[in-house]
VMD Tcl script that draws the C-alpha trace (Angstrom):
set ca {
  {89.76 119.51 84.05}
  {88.78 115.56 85.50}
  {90.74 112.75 85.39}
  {88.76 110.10 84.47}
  {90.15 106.60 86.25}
  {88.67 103.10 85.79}
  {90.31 100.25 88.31}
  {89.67 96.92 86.70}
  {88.48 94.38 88.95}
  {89.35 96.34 91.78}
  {88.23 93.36 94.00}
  {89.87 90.53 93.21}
  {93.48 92.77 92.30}
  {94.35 94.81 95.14}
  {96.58 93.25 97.68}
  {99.67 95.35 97.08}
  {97.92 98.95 98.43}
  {96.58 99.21 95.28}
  {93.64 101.27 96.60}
  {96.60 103.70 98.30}
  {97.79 104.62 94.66}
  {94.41 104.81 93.45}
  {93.90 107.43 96.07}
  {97.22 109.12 96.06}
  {96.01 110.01 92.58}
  {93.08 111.28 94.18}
  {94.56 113.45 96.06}
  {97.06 115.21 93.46}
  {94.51 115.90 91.26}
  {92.41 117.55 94.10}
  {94.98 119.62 95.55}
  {96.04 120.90 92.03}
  {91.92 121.53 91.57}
  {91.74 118.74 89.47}
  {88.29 116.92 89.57}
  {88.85 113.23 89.84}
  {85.92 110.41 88.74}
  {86.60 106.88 89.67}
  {84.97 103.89 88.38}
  {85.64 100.26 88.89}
  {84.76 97.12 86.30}
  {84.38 93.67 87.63}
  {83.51 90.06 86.18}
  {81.14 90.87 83.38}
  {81.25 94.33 82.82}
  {82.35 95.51 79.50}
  {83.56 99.11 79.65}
  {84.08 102.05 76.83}
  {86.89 102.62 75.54}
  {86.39 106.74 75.18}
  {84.73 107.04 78.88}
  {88.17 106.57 80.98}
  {92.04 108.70 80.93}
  {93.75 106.74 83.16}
  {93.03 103.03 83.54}
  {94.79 100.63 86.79}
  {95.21 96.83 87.15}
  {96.72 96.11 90.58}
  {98.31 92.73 92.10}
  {96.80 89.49 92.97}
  {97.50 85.92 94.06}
  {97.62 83.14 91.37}
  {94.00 82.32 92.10}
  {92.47 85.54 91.30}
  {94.43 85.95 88.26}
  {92.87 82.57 87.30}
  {89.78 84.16 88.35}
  {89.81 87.68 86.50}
  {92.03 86.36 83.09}
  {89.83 84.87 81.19}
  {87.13 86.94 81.88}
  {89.25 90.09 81.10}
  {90.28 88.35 77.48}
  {86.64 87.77 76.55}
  {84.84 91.39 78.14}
  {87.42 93.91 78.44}
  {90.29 93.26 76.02}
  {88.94 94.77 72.75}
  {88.03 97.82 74.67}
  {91.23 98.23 76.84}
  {93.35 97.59 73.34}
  {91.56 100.81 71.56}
  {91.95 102.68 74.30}
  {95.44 101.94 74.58}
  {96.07 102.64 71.11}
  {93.96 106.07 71.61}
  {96.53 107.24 73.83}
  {94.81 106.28 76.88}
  {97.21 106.23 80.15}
  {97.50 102.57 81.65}
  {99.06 101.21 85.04}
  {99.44 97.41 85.24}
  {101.19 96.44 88.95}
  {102.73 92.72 89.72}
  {99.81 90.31 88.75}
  {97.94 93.13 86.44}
  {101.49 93.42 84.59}
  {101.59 90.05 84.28}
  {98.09 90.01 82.72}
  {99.33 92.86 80.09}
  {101.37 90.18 78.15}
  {100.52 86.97 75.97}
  {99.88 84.68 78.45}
  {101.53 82.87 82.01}
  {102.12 79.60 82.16}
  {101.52 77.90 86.05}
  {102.73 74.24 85.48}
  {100.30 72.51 83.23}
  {97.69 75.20 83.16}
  {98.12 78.29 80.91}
  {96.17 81.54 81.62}
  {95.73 84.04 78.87}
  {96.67 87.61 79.20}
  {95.66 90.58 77.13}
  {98.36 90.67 74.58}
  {99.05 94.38 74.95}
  {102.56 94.22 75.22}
  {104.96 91.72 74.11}
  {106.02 89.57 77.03}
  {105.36 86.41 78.52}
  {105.35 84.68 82.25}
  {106.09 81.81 83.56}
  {106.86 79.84 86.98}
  {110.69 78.32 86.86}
  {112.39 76.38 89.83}
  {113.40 78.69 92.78}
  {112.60 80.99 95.36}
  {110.36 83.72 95.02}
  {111.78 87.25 94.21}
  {111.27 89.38 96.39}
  {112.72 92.80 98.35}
  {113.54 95.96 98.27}
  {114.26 97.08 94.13}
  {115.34 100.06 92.58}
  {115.38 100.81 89.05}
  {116.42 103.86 86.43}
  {113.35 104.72 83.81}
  {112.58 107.27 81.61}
  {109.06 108.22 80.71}
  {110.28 110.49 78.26}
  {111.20 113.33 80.50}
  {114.28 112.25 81.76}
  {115.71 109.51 83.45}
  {114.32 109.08 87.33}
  {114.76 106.90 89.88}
  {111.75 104.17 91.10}
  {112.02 102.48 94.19}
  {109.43 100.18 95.98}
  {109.02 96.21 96.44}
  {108.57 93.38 94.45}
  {107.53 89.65 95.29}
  {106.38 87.45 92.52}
  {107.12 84.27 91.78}
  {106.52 84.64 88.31}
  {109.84 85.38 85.94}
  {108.77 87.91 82.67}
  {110.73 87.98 79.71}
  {110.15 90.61 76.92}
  {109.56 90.01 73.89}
  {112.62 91.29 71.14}
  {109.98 94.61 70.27}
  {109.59 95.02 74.02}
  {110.76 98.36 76.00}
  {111.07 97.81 79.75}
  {110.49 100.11 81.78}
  {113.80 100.72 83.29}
  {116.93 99.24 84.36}
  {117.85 97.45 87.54}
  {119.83 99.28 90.15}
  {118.79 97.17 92.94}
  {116.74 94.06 93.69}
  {115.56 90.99 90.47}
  {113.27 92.91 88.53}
  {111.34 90.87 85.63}
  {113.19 87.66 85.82}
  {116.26 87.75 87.93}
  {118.62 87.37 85.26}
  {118.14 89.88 82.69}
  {118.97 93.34 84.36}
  {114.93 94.64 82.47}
  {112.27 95.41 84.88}
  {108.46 96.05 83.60}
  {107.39 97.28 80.27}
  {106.74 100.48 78.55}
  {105.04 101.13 75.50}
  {103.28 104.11 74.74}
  {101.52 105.28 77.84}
  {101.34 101.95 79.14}
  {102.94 100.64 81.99}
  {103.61 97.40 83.98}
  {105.42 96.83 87.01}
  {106.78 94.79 89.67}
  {106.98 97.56 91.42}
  {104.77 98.05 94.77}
  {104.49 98.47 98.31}
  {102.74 100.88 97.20}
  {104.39 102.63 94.50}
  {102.76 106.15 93.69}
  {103.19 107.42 97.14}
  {106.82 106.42 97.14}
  {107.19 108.37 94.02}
  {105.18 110.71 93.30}
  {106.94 111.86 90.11}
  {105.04 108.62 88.59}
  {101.99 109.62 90.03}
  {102.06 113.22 88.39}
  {102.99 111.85 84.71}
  {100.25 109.41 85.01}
  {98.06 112.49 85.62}
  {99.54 114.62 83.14}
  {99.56 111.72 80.16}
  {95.60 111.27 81.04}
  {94.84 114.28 80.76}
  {96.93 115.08 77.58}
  {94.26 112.54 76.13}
  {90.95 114.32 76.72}
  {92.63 117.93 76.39}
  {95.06 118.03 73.56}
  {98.27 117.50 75.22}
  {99.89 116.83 78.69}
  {99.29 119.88 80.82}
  {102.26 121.57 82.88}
  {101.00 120.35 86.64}
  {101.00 122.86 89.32}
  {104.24 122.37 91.41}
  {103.06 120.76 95.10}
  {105.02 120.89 98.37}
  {106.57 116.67 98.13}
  {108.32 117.01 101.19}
  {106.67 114.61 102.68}
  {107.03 112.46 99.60}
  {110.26 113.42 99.11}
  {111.06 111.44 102.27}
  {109.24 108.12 101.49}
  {111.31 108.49 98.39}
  {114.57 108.71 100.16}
  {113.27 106.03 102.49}
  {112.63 103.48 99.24}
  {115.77 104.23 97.90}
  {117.89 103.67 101.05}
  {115.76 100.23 101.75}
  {116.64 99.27 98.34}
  {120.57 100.22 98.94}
  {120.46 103.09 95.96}
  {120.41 106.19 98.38}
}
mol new
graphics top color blue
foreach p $ca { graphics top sphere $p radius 0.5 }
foreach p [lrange $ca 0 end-1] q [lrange $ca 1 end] { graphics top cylinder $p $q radius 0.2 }
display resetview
């Protein structure tokens, strides 16, 4: 089997170890014997929507969001939607979740997003949110813990056919207010969530692999079991930062 992963603008979006959960997946597929192809898309490159499993949007300032959003709308949405739809395995972090909804609104100005998931952003009076979080989410086999970091000043609000992703134990999550962190909807995910993420929970990591390759093969293959200890411990150490140990 391959997992097939494209990073989209890989580098403008990547200052939340975004290339550390890139290759964390890497690495689980390699040790299970799992070949793994990656490919990154940029300003101007259209992509197919059949060619990729797995697809990643990681974090950015407001500036390169500015930068990437429009250009995303006009060369990638279409694409990225059918793919979606097709059952294709998505992972939007901080600014890429942001990006996932209709649109974020940064005083006067207005960027669009991708309107694949029913949410919007947008900058309110206050500090920024940001520590140590830990939420409860189920991907559909069971309900797990995720712990990592979040800073954004952005506040998300889901739309009323939304799913978040989970539940806040610990820390803001979307907004500060609402208790919701991220969004789920199908195989797509966005997150607050980083610092990085996969590593500290590698559970994510493996149904990320599992739902890509479900897509090219049929249906989500049982992974080979791995020896997490060491993940198991970056786990514990997340959750007893975030004060849910």
């Amino acid at each position: 089997m391959e997992l097939r992963l494209l990073a989209l603008y890989p580098d403008q979006m990547n200052i939340y170890a975004d290339r550390g959960n890139i290759l964390f997946l890497q690495h689980r597929c390699e040790w299970r014997g799992i070949s793994f192809a990656y490919q990154g898309a940029g300003p101007g490159e259209r992509i197919d929507p059949g060619a990729h499993d797995l697809y990643y949007i990681g974090g950015g300032q407001d500036r390169d969001q500015v930068t990437v959003a429009a250009d995303m709308v006009q060369t990638k949405r279409e694409a990225l939607a059918g793919a979606v739809e097709d059952g294709a395995a998505l992972l939007a972090v901080c600014g890429g979740y942001q990006l996932l909804g209709h649109s974020y609104q940064l005083g006067q100005e207005t960027i669009p997003g991708l309107g694949l998931a029913d949410l919007h952003t947008v900058r309110e009076p206050g500090e920024r949110l940001i520590g140590n979080v830990a939420i409860e989410a189920d991907l559909g086999d069971g309900e797990r813990l995720l712990a990592g970091f979040e800073n954004h000043g952005g506040r998300t609000y889901l739309g009323a056919g939304a799913e978040p992703l989970g539940r806040v134990v610990r820390g803001f999550g979307n907004n500060g207010r609402d208790g919701l962190e991220g969004v789920r909807r199908g195989n797509l995910i966005g997150t607050y969530l980083h610092g990085p993420l996969l590593p500290k929970n590698a559970w994510l990591a493996d149904r990320l692999i599992s739902l890509a390759l479900g897509r090219r093969y049929g249906e989500p293959p049982e992974l080979e079991p791995l020896d997490d200890s060491l993940e198991a411990a970056a786990h514990e150490s997340a959750r007893r930062a975030a004060g849910a140990a």
